[in-house]
N, C-alpha and C positions, 0 to 999 in steps of 0.2 A: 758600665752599661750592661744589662741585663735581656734576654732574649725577649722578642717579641709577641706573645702568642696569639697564632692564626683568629681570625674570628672566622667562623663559618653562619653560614644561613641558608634555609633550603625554599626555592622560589620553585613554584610548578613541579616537585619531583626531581630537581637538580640542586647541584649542593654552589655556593659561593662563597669564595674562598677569599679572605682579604688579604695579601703580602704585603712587605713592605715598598716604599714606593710614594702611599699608599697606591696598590694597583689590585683589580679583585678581576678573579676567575672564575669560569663556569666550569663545572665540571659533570661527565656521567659516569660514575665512579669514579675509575681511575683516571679517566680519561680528558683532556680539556677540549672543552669546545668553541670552537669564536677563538678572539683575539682577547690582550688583555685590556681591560675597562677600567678608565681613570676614575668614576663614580659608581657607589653603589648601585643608583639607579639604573644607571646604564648596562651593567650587570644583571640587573632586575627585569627589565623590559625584557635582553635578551632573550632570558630564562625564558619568560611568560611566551614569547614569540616561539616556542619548538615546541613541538607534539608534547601532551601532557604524558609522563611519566609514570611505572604505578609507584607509589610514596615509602615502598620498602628500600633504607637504606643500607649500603652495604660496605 
């Protein structure tokens, strides 16, 4: 078996992180925010629900 790699995606200025699980994270930078979310989506709304971000990633 072979490693998995992360898929990321950036919702509102924050980055989502898929692990395995599947389980996805919010993050601001380094940081996680929320709990972990069994759906994309729910990942997504999170996002969208906290103050907009400015889109420089880092």
């Amino acid at each position: 078996m072979g490693w998995k790699t992360a898929k990321i995606e950036y919702v509102n200025g924050y980055k989502i992180v898929e692990v395995d699980g599947p389980t996805f994270k919010v993050y601001d930078g380094d940081r996680q925010l929320g709990d972990d979310f069994p759906y994309p989506g729910e990942a997504a709304a999170y996002a969208t629900s906290l103050p907009n971000r400015d889109h420089s990633r880092r």
